[in-house]
TITOR-393133 format. One line per 2 residues: their letters; for each residue x, y, z of N, C-alpha, C. Coordinates in steps of 0.2 Angstrom, whole numbers. Example, Ala and Ser with C-alpha at 12.3 -4.5 7.8 and 13.67 -1.06 7.14 Angstrom:
! residues 2
as> 66,-28,39,62,-22,39,66,-16,39 | 64,-11,35,68,-5,36,64,0,39
//
This chain:
! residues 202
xx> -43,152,266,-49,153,269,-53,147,270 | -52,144,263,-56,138,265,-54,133,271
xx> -47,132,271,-44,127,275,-45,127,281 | -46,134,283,-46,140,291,-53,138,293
xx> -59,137,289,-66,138,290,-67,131,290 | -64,126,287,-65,119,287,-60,116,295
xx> -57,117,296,-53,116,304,-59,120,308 | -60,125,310,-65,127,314,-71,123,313
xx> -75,122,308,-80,119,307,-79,110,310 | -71,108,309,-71,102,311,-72,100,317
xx> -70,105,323,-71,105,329,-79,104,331 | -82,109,330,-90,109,331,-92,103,329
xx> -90,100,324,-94,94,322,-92,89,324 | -85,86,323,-84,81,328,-87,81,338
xx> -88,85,340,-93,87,345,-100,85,346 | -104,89,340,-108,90,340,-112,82,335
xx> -107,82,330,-111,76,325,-104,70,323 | -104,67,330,-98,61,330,-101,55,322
xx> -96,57,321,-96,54,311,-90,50,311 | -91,45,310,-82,41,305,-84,39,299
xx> -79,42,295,-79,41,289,-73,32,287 | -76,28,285,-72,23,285,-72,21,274
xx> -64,21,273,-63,21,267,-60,26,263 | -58,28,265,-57,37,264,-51,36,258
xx> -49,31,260,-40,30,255,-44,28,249 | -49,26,248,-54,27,240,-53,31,236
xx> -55,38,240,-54,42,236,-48,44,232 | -48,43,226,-41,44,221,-39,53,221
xx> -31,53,219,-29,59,218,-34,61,211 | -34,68,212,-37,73,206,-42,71,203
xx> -46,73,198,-54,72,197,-58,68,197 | -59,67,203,-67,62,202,-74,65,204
xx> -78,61,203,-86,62,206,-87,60,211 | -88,61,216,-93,58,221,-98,57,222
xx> -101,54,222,-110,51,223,-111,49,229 | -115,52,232,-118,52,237,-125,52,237
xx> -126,48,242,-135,50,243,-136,55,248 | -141,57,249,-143,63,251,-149,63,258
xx> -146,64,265,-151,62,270,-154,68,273 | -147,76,273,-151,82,277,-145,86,272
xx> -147,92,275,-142,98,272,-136,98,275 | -136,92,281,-128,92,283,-123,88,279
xx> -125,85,275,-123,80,270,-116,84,267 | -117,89,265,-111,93,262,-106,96,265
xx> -108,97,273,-103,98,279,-100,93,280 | -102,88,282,-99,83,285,-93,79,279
xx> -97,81,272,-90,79,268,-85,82,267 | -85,87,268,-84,96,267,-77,94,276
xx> -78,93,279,-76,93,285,-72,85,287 | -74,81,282,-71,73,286,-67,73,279
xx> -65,74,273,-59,75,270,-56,81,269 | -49,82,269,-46,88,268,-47,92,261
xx> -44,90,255,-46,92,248,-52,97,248 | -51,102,245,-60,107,243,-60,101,239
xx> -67,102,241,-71,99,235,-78,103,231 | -79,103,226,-86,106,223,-93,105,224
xx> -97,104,227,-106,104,227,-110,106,222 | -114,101,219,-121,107,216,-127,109,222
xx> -127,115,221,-132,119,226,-138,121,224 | -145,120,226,-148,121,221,-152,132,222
xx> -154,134,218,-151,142,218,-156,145,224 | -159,141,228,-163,145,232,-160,145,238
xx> -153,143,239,-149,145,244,-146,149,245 | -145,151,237,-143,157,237,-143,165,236
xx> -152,165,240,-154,168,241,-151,175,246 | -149,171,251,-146,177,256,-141,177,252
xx> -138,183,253,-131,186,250,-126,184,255 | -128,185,263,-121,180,266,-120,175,264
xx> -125,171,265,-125,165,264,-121,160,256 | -123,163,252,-124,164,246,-116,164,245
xx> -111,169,247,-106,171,249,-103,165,253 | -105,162,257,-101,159,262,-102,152,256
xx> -106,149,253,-108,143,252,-102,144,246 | -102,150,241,-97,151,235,-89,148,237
xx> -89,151,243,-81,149,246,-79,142,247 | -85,137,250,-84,131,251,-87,127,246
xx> -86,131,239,-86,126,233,-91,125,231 | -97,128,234,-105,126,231,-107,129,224
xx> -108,125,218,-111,129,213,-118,129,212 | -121,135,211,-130,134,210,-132,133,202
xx> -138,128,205,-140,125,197,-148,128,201 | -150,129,195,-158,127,191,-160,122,192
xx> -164,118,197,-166,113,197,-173,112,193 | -178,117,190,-182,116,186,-180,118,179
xx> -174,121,177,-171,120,172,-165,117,169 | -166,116,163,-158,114,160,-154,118,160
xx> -152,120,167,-147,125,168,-138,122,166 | -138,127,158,-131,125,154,-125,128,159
xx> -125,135,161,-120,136,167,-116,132,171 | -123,127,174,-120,123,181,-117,119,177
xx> -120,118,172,-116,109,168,-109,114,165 | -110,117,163,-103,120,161,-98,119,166
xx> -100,125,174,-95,125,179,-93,119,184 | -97,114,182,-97,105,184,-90,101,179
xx> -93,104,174,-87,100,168,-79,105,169 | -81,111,171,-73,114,170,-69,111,177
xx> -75,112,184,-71,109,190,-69,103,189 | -71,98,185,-68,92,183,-59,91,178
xx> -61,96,174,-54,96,170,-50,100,172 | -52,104,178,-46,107,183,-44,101,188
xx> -45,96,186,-43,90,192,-44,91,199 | -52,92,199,-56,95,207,-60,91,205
xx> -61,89,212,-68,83,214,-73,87,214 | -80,84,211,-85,85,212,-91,82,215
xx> -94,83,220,-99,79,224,-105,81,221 | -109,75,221,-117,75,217,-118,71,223
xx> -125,72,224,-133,70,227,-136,69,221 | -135,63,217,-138,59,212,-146,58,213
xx> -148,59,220,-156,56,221,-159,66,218 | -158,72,220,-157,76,219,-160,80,222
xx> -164,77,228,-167,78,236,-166,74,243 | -168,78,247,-164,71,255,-170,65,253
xx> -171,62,254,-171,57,253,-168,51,262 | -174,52,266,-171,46,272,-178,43,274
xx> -176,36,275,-183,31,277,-180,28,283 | -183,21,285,-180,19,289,-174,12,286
xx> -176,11,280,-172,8,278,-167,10,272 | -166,17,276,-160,22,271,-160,19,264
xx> -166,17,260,-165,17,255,-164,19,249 | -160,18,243,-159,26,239,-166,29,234
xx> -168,35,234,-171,37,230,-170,35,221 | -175,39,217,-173,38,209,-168,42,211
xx> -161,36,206,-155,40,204,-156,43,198 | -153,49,197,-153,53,190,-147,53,186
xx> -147,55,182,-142,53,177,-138,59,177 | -135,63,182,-132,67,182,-125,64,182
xx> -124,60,188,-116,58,187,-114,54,181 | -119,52,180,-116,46,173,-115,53,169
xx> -118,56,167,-117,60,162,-108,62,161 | -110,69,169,-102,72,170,-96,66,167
xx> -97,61,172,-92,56,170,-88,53,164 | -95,52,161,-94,53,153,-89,57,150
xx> -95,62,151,-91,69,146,-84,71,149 | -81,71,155,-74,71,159,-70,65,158
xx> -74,62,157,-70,55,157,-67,53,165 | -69,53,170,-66,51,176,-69,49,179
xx> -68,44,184,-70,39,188,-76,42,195 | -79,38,197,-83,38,202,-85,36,206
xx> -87,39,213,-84,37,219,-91,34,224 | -94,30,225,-99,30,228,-96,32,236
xx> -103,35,238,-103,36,244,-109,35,249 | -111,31,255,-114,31,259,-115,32,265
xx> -122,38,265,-121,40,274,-126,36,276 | -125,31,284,-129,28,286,-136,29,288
xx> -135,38,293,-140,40,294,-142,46,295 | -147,49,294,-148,57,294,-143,60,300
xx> -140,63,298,-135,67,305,-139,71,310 | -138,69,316,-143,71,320,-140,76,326
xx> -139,77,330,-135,82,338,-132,74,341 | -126,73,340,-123,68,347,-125,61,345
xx> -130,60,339,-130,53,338,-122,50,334 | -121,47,332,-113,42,331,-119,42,323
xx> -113,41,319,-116,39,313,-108,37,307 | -110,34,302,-106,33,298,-105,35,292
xx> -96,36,289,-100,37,281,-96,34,277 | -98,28,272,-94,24,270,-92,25,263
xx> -87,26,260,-84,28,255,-81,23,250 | -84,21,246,-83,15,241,-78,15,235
xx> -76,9,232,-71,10,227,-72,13,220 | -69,16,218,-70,19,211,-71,15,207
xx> -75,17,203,-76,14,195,-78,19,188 | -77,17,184,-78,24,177,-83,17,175
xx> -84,24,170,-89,23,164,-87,21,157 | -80,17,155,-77,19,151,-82,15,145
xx> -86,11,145,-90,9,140,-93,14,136 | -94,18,140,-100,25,136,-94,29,132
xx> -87,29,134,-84,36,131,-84,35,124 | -84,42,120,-85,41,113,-92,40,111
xx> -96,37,116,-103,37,111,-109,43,112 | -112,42,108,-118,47,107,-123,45,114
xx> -126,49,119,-128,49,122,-136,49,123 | -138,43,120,-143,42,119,-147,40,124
xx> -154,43,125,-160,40,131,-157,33,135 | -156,28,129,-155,22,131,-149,21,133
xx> -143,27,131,-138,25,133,-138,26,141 | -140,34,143,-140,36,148,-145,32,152
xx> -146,29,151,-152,22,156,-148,18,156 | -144,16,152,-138,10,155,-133,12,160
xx> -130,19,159,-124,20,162,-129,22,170 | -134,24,169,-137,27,176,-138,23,180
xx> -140,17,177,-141,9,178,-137,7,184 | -129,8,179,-122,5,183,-121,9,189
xx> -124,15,189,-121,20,194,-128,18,202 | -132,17,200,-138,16,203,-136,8,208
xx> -133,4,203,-130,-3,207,-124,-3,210 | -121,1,209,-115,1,213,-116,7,219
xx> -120,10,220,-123,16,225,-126,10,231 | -129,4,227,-134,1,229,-130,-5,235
xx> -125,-6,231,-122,-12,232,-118,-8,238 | -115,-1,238,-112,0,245,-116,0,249
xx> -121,1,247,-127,2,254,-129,-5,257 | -130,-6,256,-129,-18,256,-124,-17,261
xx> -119,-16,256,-112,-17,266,-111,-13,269 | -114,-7,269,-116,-1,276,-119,-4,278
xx> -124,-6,279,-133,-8,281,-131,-15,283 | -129,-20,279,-128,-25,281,-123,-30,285
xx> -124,-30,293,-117,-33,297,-114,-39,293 | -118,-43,291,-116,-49,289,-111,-48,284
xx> -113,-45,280,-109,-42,273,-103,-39,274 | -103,-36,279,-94,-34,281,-90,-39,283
xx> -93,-46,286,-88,-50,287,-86,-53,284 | -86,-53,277,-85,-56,271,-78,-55,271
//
C-alpha cells in the first residue's frame, strides 16, 4: 500500500511541486537518521516521494487528531510524539524503527522554521540522542526552500557521519551539548553548500 500511495503521490508532485533531490546515493543501506530542517508540512512528502525506501517520521499528536488522517499518516510511517512531554513511547517506537534497520527522519529544529536566509533554527538534541543509543550514522539533509505550487526548489542530501565518540558514555547535559554541537555544524555546513554558489564549485 505504501509503494502504491507513494507512486501516485509522486505524480502530483512532480507536477505540482518540481523538486530535485541531488545526492541521494548518501543515503546508506539500513538504519540511519535523517536530519532535516524543517520549512512547511510538505517537508515529509516530498522525502516520503523523492526516495523509494519507507521511511519513519515523528509527528507531533495534533495531527492525529482526525481518524482519517491519523490512519493515512500511520501508513506512511508517521509516529506521534508529545511534544510537551517526555513522551517515553515515541522515544521507544524511534529506537525499535532503528534496530529494525529503517530510517528515521527528524526535524531536529522541531518547528518550520523558513526566513529569507533558510537559516536553521535551535537544533535539539533529539538526533544526537537516537544515534547514540542505536548506534547509527546520520544523514543531514537540506531543503532550499519552503515548497511552494510550480516553484523549482532543491533538496540536498549530505554525507553520513556517527556519533561514535559518545557510544558507551553516560549521557550527560554537557555531553549531549557536545554531540548536538556536531550535529548542529554539520546541518550548518550543508547549508553553506546549498546556499552558497561559490561553495559547489569547489
Amino acid at each position: 500500500m505504501f509503494h502504491f500511495v507513494q507512486i501516485i503521490l509522486a505524480l502530483f508532485i512532480r507536477m505540482l511541486f518540481p523538486t530535485k533531490i541531488i545526492g541521494k546515493k548518501n543515503i546508506p543501506k539500513g538504519a540511519c537518521i535523517l536530519s532535516s530542517n524543517h520549512t512547511s508540512n510538505m517537508d515529509a512528502v516530498m522525502l516520503a516521494v523523492k526516495t523509494w525506501e519507507k521511511k519513519y517520521y515523528l509527528a507531533k499528536k495534533e495531527l492525529f487528531k482526525n481518524k482519517f488522517m491519523g490512519f493515512f499518516l500511520r501508513k506512511f510511517g508517521a509516529i506521534q510524539i508529545d511534544r510537551q512531554a517526555n513522551d517515553i513511547t515515541a522515544i521507544k517506537n524511534c529506537l525499535k524503527v532503528l534496530k529494525n534497520n529503517k530510517k528515521l527522519v527528524i526535524f531536529p529544529e522541531g518547528t518550520r522554521v523558513h526566513n529569507e536566509n533558510m537559516e536553521l533554527g535551535e537544533v535539539k538534541h533529539g538526533v544526537a540522542m537516537f544515534a547514540i543509543k542505536a548506534k547509527v550514522p546520520i544523514v543531514p539533509i537540506f531543503i532550499t526552500k519552503k515548497p511552494k505550487m510550480f516553484r523549482r526548489n532543491r533538496i540536498y542530501v549530505g554525507t553520513p557521519f556517527t556519533l561514535e565518540e559518545f557510544y558507551g558514555k553516560k549521557l550527560t547535559e554537557e555531553e549531549m551539548n557536545k554531540a548536538g554541537d556536531i550535529v548542529t555544524a554539520k546541518m550548518n555546513e550543508l547549508r553553506e553548500f546549498a546556499m552558497n554558489p561559490l561553495t559547489k564549485k569547489k
